[in-house]
Backbone bond lengths (Angstrom), bond angles and torsions (degrees), N, CA, C in turn:
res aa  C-N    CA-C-N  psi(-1)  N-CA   C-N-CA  omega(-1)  CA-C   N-CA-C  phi
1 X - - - 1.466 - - 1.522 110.32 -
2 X 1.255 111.62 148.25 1.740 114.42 172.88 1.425 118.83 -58.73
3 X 1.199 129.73 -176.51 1.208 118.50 140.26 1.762 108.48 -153.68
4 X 1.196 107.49 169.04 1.787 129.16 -140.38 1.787 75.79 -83.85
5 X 1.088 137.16 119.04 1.406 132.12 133.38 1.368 122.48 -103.44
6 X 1.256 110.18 168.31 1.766 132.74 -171.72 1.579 112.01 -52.11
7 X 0.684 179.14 155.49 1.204 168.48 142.14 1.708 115.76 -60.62
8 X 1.464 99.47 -53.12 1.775 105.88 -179.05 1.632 94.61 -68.17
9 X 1.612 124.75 -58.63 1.042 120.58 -154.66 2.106 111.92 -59.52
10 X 1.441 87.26 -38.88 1.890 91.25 171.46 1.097 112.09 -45.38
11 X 1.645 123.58 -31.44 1.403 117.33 -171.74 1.422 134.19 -98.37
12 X 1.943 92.28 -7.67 1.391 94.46 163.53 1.476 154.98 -22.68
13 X 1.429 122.07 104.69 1.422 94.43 -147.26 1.116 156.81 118.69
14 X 1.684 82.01 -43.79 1.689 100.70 166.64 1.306 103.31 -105.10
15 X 1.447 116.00 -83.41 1.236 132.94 166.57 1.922 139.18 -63.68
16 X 1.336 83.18 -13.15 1.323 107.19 -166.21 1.517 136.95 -134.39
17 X 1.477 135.35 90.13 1.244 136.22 -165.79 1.510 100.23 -62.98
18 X 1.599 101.51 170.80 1.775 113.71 176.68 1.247 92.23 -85.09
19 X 1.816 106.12 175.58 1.221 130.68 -167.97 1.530 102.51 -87.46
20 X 1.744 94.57 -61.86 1.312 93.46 175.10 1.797 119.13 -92.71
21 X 1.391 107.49 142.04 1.333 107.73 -178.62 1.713 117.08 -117.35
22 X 0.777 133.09 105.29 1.826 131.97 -176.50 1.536 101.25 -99.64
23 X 1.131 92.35 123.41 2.034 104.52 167.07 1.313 102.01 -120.46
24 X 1.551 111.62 114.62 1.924 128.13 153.61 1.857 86.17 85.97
25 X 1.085 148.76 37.75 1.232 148.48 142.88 0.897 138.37 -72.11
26 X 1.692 109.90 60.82 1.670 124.24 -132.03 1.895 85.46 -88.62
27 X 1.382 123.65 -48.19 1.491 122.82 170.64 1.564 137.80 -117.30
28 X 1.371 99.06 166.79 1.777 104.08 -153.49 1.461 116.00 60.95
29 X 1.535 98.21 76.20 1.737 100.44 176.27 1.066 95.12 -104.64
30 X 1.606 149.12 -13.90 1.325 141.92 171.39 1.155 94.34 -52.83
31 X 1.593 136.73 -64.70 1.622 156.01 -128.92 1.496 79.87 -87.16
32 X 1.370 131.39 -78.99 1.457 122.60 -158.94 1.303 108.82 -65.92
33 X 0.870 141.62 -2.66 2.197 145.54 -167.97 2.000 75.09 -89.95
34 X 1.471 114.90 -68.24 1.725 119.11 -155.07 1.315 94.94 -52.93
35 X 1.460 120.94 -27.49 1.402 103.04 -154.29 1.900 110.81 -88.31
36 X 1.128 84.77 -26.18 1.548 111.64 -173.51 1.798 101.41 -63.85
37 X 1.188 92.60 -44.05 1.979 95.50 -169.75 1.802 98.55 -86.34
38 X 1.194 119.63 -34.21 1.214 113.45 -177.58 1.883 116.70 -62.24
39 X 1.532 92.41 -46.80 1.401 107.14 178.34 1.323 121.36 -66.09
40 X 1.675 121.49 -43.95 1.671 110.49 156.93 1.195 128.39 -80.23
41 X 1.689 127.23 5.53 1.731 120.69 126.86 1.183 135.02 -32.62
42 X 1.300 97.86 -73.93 1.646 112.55 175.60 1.613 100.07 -46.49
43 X 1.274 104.51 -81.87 1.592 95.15 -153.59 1.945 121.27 -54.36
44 X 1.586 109.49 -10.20 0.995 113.23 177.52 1.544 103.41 -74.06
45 X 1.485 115.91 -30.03 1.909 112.26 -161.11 1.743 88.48 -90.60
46 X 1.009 135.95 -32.11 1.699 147.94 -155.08 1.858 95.84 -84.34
47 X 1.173 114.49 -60.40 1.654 134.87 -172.35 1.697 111.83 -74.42
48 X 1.417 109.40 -23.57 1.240 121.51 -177.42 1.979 117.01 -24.19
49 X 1.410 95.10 -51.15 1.545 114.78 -174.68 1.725 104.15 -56.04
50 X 1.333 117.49 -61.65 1.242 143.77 172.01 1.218 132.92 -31.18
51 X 1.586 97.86 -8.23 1.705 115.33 -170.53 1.553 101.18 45.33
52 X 1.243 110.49 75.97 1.749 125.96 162.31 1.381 101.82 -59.50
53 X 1.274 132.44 137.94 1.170 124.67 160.37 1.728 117.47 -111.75
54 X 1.476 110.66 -48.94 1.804 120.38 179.41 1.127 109.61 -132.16
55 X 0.655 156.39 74.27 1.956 125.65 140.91 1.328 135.83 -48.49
56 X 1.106 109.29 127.74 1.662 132.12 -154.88 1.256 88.52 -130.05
57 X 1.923 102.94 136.05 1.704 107.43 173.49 1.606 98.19 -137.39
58 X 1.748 113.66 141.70 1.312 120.67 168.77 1.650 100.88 -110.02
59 X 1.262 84.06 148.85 1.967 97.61 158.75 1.459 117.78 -124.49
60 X 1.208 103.07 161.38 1.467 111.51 169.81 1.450 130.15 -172.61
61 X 0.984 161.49 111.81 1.337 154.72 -108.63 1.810 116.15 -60.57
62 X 1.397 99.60 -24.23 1.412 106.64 173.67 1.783 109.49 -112.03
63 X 1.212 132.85 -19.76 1.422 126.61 176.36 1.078 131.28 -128.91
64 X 1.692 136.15 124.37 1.342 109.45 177.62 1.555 103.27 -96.22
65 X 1.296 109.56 153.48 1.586 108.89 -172.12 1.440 119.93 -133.90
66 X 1.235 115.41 101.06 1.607 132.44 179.25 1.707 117.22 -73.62
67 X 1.591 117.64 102.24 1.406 98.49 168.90 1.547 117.69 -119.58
68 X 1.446 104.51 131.61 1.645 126.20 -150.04 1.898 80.98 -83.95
69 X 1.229 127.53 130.50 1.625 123.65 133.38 1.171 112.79 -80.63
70 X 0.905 118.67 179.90 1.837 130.28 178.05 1.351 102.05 156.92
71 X 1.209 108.16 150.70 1.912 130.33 173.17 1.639 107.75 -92.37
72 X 1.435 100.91 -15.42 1.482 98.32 165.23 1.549 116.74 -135.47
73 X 1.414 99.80 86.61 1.812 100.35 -176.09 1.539 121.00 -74.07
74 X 1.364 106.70 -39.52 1.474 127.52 171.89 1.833 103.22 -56.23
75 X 1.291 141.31 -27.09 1.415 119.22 162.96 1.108 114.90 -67.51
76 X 1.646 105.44 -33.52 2.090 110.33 -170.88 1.319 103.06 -74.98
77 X 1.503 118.10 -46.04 1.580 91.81 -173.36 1.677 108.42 -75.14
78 X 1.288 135.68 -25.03 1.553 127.88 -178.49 1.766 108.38 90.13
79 X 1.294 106.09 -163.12 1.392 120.28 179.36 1.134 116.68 -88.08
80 X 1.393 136.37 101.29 1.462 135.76 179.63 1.791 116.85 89.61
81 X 1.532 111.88 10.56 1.060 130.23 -160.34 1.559 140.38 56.39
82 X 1.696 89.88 43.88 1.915 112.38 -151.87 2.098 78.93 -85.09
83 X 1.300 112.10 -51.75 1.675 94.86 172.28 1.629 144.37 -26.05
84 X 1.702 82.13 -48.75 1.927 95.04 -176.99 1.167 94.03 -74.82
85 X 1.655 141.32 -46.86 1.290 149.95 -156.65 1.634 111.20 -55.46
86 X 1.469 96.52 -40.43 1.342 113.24 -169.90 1.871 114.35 -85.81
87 X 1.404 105.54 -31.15 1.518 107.68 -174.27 2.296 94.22 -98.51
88 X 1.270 115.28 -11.46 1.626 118.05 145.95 1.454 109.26 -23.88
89 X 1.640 91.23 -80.06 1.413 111.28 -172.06 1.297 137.31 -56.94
90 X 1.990 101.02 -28.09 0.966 89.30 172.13 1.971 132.75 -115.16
91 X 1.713 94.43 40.81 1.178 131.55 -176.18 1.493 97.29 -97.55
92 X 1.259 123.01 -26.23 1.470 125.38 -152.78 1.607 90.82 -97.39
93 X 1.294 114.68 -54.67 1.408 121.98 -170.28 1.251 102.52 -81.55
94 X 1.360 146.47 -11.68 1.595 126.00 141.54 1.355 125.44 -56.56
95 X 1.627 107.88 -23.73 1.571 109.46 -179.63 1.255 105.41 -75.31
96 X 1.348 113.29 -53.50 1.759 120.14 176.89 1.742 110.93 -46.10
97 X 1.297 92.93 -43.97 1.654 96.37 -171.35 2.074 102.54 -50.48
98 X 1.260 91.98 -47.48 1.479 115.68 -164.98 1.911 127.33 -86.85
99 X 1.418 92.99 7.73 1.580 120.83 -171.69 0.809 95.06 18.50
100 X 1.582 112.72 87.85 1.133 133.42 136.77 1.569 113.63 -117.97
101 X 1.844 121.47 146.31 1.154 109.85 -150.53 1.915 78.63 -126.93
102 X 1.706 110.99 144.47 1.519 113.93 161.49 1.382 119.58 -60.37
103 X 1.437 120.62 -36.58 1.045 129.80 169.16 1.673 106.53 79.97
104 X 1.244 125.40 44.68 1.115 135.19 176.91 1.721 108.91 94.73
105 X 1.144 116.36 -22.03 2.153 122.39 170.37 1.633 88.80 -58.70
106 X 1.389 61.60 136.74 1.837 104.71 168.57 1.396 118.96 -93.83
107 X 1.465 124.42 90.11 1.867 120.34 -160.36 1.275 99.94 -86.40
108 X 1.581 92.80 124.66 2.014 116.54 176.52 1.559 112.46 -123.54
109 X 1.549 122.71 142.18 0.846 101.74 -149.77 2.014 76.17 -128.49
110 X 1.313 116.67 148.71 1.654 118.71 160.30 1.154 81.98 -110.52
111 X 1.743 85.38 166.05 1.309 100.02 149.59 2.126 100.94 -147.16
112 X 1.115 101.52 146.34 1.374 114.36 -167.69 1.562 100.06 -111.17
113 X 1.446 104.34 155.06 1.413 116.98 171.41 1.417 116.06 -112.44
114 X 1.423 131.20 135.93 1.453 133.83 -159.70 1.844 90.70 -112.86
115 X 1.654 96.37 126.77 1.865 92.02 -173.86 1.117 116.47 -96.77
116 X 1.459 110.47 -19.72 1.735 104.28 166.06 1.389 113.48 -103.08
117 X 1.157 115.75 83.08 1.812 100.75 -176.43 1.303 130.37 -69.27
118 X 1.699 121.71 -3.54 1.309 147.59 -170.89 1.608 106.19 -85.44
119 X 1.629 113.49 -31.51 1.296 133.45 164.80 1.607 134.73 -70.67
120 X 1.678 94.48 -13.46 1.391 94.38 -158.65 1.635 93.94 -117.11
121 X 1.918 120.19 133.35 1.231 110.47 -156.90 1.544 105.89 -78.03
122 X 1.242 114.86 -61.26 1.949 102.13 161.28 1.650 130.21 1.60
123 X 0.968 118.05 -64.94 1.492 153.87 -159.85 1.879 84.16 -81.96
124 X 1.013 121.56 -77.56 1.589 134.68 175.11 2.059 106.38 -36.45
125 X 1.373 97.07 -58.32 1.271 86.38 171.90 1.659 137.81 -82.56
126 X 1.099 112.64 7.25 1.390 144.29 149.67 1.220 123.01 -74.35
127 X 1.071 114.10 -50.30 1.731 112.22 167.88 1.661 107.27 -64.84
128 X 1.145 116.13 -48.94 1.616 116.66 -177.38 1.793 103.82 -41.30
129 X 1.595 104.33 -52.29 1.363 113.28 -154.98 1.410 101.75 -75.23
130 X 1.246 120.30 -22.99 1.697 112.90 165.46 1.467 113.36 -50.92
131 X 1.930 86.55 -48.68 2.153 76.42 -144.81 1.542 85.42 -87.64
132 X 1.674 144.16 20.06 1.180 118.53 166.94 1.958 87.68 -103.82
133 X 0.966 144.46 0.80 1.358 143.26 147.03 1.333 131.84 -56.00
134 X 1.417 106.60 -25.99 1.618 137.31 176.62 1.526 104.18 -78.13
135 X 1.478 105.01 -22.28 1.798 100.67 -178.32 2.078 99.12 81.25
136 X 1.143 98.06 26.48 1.783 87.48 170.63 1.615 101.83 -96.01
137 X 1.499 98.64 172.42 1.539 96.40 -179.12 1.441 116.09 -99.26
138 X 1.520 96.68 139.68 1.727 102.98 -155.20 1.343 103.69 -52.11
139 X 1.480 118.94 -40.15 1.799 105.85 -165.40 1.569 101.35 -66.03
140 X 1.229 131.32 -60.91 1.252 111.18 176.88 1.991 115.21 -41.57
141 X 0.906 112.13 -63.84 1.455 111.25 177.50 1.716 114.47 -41.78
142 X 1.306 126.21 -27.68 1.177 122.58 169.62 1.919 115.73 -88.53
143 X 1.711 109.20 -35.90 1.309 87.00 175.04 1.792 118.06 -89.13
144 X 1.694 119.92 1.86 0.963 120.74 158.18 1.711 129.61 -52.61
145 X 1.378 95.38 -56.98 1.478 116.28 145.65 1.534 127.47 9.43
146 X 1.700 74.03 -112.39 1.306 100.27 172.47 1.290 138.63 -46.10
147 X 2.014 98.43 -29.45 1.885 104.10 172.89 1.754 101.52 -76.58
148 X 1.056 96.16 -25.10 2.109 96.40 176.13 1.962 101.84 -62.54
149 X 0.767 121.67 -59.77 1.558 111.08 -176.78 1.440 114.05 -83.36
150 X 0.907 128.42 10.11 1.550 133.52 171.64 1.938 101.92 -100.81
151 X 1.399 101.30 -54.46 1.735 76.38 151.54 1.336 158.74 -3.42
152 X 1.835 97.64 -61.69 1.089 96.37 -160.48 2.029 108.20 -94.87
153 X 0.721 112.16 140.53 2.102 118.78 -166.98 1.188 90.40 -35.97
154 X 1.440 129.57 -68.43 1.888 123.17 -146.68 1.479 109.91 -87.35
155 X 1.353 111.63 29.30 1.536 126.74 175.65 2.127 108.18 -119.28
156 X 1.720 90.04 111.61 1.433 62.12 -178.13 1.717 100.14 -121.87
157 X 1.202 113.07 16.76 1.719 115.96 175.11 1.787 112.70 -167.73
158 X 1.411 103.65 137.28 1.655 103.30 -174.48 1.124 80.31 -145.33
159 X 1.650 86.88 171.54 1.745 122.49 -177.64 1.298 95.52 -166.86
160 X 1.651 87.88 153.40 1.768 109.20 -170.73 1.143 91.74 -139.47
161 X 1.685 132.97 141.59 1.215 126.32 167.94 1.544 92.81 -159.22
162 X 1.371 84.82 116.49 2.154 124.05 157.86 1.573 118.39 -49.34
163 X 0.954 140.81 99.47 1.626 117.12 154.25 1.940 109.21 -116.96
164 X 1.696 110.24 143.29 1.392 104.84 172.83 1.687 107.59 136.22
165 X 0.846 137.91 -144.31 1.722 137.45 -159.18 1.508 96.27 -102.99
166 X 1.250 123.37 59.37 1.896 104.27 -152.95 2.035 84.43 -91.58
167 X 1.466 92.59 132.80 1.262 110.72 150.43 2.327 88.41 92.06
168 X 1.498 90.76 24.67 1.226 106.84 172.73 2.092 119.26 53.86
169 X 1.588 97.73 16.31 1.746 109.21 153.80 1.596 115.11 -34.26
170 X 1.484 112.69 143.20 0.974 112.47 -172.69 1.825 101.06 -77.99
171 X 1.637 107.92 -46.21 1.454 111.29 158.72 1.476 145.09 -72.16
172 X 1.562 129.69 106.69 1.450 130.17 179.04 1.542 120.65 -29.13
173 X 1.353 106.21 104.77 1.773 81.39 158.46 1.481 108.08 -146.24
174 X 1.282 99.64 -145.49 1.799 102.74 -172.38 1.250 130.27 -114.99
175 X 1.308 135.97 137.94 1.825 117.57 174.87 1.227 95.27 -146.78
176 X 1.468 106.18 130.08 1.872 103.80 156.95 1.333 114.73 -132.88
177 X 1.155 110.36 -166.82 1.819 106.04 179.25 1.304 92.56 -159.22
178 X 1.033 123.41 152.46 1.998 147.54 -159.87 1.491 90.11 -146.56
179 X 1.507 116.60 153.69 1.239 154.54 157.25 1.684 104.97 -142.31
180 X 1.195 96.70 169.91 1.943 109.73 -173.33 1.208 114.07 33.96
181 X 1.237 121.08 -169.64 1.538 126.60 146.80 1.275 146.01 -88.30
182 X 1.392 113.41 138.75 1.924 119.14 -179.59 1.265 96.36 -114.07
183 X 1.521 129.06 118.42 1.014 140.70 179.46 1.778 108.41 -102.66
184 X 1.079 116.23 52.86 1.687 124.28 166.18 1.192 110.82 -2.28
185 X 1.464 124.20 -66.62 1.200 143.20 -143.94 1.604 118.40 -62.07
186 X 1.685 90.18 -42.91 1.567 118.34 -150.93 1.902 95.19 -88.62
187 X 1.619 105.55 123.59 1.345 94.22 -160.41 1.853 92.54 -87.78
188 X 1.285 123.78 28.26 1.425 109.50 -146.08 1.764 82.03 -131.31
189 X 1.095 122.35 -6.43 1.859 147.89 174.38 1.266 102.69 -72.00
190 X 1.544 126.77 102.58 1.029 135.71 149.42 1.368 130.16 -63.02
191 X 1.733 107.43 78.90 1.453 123.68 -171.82 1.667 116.85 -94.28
192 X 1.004 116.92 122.93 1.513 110.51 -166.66 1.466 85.93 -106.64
193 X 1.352 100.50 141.34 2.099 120.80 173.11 0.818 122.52 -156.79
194 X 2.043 114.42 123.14 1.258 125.46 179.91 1.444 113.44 -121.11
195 X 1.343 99.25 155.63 1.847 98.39 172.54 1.501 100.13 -111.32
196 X 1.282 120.57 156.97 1.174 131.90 173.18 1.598 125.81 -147.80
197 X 1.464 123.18 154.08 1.636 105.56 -177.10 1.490 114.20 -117.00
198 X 1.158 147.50 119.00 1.435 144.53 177.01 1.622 103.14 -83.20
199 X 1.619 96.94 105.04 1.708 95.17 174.74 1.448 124.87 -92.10
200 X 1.094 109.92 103.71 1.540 123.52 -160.48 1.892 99.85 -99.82
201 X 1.508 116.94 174.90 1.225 123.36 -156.08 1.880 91.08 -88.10
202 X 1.391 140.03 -24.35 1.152 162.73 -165.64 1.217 115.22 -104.70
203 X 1.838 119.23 -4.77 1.649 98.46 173.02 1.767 81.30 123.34
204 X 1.594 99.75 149.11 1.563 92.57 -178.10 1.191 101.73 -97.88
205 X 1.428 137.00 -170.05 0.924 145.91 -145.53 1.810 104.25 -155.08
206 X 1.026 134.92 145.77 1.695 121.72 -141.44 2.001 90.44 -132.25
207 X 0.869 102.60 132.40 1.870 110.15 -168.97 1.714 95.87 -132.34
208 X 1.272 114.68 140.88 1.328 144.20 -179.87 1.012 104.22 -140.40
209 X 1.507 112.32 136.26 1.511 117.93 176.22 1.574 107.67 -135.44
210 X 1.195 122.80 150.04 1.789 123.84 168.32 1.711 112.61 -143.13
211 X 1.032 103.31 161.58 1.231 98.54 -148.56 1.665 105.20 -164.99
212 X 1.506 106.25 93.05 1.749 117.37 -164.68 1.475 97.41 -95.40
213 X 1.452 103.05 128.55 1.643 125.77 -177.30 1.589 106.58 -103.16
214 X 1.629 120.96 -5.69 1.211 92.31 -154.55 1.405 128.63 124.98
215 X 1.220 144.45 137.50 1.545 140.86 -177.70 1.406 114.40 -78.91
216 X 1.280 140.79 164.27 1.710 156.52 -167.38 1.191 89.23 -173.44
217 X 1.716 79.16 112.27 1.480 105.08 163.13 1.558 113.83 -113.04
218 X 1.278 115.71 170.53 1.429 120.01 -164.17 1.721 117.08 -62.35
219 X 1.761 97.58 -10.59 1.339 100.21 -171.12 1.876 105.48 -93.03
220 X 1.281 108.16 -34.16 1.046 120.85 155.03 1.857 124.45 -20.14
221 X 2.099 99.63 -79.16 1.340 104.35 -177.97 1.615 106.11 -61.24
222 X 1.029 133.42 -40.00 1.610 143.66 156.90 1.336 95.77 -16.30
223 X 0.918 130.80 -58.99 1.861 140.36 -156.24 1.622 118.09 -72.35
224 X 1.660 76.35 -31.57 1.977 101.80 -157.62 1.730 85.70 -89.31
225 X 1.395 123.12 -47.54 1.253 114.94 -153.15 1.695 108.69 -80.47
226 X 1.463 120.55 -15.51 1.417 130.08 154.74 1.424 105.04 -62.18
């Protein structure tokens, strides 16, 4: 029998660097693992509005380094950069809350802007979870969707798939809809995949998204890494 793997994680490696990266973090790897999972909690439940898309964290003996994506960076950072200043702080006082110590790192925070957000599956499953929060009806909300990221040129296959009370059934079940192709298989398939939750008054409702860009080849990351 098959079995269901990750999509990013299959590609580890090949196609795909880790999230988190530590250079010379020879001690307290218990302390940096807590801090790492605690910190892309928060900012995923805090950023939610913002269309969060990744957070990516580096270490290194003098800095820890948080970088925020989002399709809307200009709400997170604010006026004069009183936003970043403020979600700083309150990165610091979850650590304190959570004794956890920097241990001499210096916490910096980017934040990046994502230019196709129609492309990117995160961002996709966030939009779903609004407009099925809005009380619209999922099939429209999924083939609306789906004609939004099929749009865009360097997209050449998506899928959206629903599971849960959709359209407020007393019984769970499933619906998705596909356009183009998702080639699972192919570890050389630049497949982007997110999960997402629509919290509805009845129980949430569970959203997966994928989202085929296209092949990367080795000459490619060669290109990217100059």
């Amino acid at each position: 029998m098959s079995h269901s793997v990750h999509p990013y994680a299959h590609r580890l490696g090949i196609i795909r660097d880790w999230k988190s990266r530590w250079f010379g973090v020879n001690k307290g790897y218990r302390n940096a693992l807590k801090a790492d999972l605690l910190v892309r909690e928060f900012l995923k439940k805090e950023l939610r509005a913002f269309y969060l898309s990744d957070v990516q964290i580096e270490r290194n003996q003098k800095a820890f380094h948080i970088i925020i994506r989002s399709s809307r960076p200009g709400t997170i950072i604010g006026r004069s950069g009183d936003g970043a200043v403020k979600l700083r702080e309150k990165i610091l006082k979850l650590m304190k809350k959570n004794d956890i110590s920097l241990a001499g790192q210096e916490l910096k925070i980017d934040i990046e802007e994502v230019r196709n957000p129609e492309s990117n599956a995160a961002i996709v499953g966030l939009i779903v979870a609004e407009g099925l929060e809005k009380r619209l009806p999922f099939r429209r909300v999924l083939k609306q969707t789906l004609e939004k990221i099929l749009a865009n040129r360097e997209v050449k296959g998506a899928k959206i798939k629903l599971s849960g009370r959709l359209g407020g059934a007393d019984m769970a079940r499933q619906e998705d809809l596909k356009k183009g192709q998702i080639p699972l298989q192919t570890l050389r398939a630049d497949i982007d995949f997110a999960k997402e939750k629509a919290h509805m008054t009845y129980g949430d409702i569970g959203i997966k998204v994928w989202i085929y860009k296209g092949q990367i080849f080795e000459k490619d990351l060669k290109n990217a890494a100059k």
